[in-house]
N, C-alpha and C positions, 0 to 999 in steps of 0.2 A: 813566652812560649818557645821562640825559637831558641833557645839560650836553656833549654830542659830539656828536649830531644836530639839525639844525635844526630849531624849534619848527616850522614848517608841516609836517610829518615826525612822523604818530602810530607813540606805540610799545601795541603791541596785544598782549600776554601770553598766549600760548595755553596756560592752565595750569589750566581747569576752573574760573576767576575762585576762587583761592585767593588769600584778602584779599591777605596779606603780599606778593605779585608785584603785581598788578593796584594798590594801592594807591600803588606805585612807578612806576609807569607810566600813560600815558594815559587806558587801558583793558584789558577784557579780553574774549578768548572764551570760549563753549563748542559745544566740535561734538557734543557729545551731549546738547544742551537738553533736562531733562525724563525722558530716557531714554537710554540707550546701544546706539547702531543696529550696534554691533559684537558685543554682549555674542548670548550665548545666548538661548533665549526664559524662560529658569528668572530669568534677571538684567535680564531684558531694559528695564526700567522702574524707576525710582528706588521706593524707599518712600515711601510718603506723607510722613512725616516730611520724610524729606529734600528731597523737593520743593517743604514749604511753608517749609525753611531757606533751598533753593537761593532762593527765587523771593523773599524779603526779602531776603537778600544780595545781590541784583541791586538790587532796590529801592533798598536803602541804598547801594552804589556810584553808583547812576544817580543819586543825589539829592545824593553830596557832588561829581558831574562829571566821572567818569568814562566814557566811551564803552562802550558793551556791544554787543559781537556775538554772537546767537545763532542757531546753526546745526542743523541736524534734516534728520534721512533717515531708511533703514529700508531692511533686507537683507530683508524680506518682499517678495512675488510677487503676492500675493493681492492684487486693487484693491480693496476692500471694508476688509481690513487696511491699504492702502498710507493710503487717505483716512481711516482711523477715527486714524492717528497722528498725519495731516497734522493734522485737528480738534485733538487734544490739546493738540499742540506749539505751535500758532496759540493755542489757547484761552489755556495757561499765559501766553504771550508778552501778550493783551492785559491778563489781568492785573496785570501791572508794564509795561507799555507808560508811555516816557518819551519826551522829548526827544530822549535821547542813549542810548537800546536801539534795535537793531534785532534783523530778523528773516529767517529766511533759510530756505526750505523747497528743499532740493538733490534732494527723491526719491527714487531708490534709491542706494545705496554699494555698487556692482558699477561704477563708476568716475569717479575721482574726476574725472577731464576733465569728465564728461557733466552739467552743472549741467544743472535743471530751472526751468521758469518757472515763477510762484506763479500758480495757472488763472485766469481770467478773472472770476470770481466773487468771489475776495476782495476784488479791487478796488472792486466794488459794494458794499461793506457799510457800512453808515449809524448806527452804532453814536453817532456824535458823540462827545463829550469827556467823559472820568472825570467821574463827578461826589464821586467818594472810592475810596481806597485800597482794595485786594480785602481782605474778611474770611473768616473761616470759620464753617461753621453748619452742623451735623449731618456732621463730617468733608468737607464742600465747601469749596472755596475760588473764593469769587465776588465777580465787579466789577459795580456799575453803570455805566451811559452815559447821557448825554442820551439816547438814542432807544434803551436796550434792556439785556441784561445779560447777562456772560461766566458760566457755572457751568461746574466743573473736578472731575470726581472722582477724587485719586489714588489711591484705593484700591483694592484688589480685592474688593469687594463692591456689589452694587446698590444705589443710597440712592435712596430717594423725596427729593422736594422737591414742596412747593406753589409754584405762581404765584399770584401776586394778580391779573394780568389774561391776556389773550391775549395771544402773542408768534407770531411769524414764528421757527422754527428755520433757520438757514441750515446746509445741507448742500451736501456736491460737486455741482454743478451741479444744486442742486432747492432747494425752501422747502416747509417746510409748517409752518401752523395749530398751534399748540399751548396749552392752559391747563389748569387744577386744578392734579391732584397727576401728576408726569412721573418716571418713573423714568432715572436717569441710571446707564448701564452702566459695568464697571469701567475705569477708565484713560481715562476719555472725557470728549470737552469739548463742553458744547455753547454754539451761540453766537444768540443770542435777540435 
């Protein structure tokens, strides 16, 4: 296949980045980053497990040159639900944010025409550049930045975490003051 299109011409795998396709190919998607925005609300979210599989199997495609596209929405209504997924699905994504990952927040899946713009606010985020790969600590999974740090919790339970200083919490169009010990709610991301 590769060897019958011409190389400026990516081939992009829409197969859930299942190695054996994606590895043969340019790159890969996934339109359900993190979670599945078609699934029921029983299925609605990966297990933790699987999220910190998915999100080194990205890592490690992104690192041997593979292009990654990922993609995230939500058949929820609720704007409090619609922004608490947007957070997650952004948080996971700065996690393994590379070179050659992107990221794609579309909104609701009531159609597929109706793409959504990523709000004005993400744009402002001043996080600066990895300073090391995301780890895990007390079932979290967290990156640092020059100027701050990503925490991910995929589970469903509440997990305390301590801060060592004060951070700025960046939220849907607000910020607020945060330090000590912060509890971070189930399947949410926060970005610091």
């Amino acid at each position: 296949l590769r060897n019958s299109i011409p190389t400026n011409i990516k081939i992009i795998t829409n197969d859930q980045l299942y190695e054996e396709y994606t590895l043969l190919s340019d790159g890969g998607m996934d339109e359900g980053f993190v979670h599945s925005s078609w699934m029921d609300d029983e299925n609605y979210y990966l297990p933790s497990e699987e999220v910190e599989e998915l999100l080194h199997k990205i890592k490690y495609l992104s690192e041997i040159g593979k292009t990654i596209l990922l993609i995230s929405s939500t058949h929820k209504t609720n704007q409090s639900d619609i922004d608490t997924i947007h957070l997650y699905t952004l948080s996971a994504y700065l996690l393994i944010v590379s070179g050659n990952t992107y990221y794609y927040w579309r909104g609701t899946t009531d159609n597929y025409d109706n793409y959504s713009e990523i709000p004005n606010f993400y744009y402002n985020i001043k996080l600066g550049k990895p300073t090391g790969n995301f780890y895990k600590k007390n079932s979290l999974l967290i990156r640092n930045f020059e100027n701050g740090i990503v925490i991910l919790n995929p589970t469903s339970d509440n997990i305390t975490y301590t801060l060592n200083e004060s951070y700025t919490k960046i939220e849907v169009n607000a910020e607020s003051n945060i330090s000590g010990n912060i509890t971070i709610p189930p399947r949410n991301g926060f970005i610091l």
